[in-house]
C-alpha positions in Angstrom: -9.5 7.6 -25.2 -9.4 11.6 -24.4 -6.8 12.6 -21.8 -9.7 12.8 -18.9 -10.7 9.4 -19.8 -7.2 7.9 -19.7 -6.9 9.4 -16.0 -10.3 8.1 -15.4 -9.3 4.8 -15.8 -5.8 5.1 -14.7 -7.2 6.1 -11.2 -9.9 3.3 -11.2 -6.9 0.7 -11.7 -5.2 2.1 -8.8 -8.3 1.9 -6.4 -9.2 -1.7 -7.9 -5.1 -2.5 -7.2 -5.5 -1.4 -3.8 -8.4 -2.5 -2.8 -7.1 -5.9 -4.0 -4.0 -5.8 -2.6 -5.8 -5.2 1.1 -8.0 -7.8 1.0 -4.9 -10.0 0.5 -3.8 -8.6 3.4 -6.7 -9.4 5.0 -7.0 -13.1 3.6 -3.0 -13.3 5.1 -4.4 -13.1 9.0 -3.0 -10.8 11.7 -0.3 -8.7 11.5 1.5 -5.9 12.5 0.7 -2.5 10.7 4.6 -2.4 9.8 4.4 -6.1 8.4 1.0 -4.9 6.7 2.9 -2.2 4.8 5.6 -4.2 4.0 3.4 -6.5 2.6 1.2 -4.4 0.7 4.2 -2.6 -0.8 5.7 -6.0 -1.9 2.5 -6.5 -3.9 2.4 -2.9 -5.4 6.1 -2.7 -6.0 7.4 -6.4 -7.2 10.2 -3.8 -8.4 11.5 -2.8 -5.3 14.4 -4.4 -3.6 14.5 -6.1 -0.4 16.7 -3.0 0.4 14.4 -0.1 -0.8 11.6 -2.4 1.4 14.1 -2.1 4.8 14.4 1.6 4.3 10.9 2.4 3.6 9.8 0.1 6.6 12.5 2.3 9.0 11.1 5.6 7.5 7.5 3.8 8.5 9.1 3.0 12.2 10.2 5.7 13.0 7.1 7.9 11.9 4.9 5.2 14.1 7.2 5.6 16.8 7.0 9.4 16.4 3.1 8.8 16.3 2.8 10.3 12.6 1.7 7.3 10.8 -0.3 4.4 12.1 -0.9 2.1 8.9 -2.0 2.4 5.5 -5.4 4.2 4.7 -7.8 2.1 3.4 -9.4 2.5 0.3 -13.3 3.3 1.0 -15.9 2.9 -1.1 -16.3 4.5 -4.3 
């Protein structure tokens, strides 16, 4: 594969990913948009700690609370 191929696929991966990692979301019922993110980012990032997790989901708090972030974008279609 060339180096523009590689990141060709690489970047399909990631949109398949979170595209797949949504729907789960979706399949998982209603939720808040903080639980939403937590649970997406426990699928993306089986590496991160249950600490690393709490801190992101403050950081995400206090954005909402500061009305900077509102949830996730969702990947659209292609």
């Amino acid at each position: 594969m060339s180096p523009d191929e590689r990141a060709e696929w690489a970047y399909r991966m990631r949109r398949q990913a979170l595209i797949l990692v949504n729907q789960a979301a979706d399949e998982a019922g209603p939720m808040s948009e903080l639980d939403r993110a937590t649970f997406i980012l426990r699928r993306l990032y089986p590496e991160f700690s249950e600490d690393q997790l709490a801190d992101i989901r403050a950081e995400l708090e206090r954005r909402q609370a500061a009305g900077t972030w509102s949830g996730f974008e969702r990947p659209g279609p292609p």
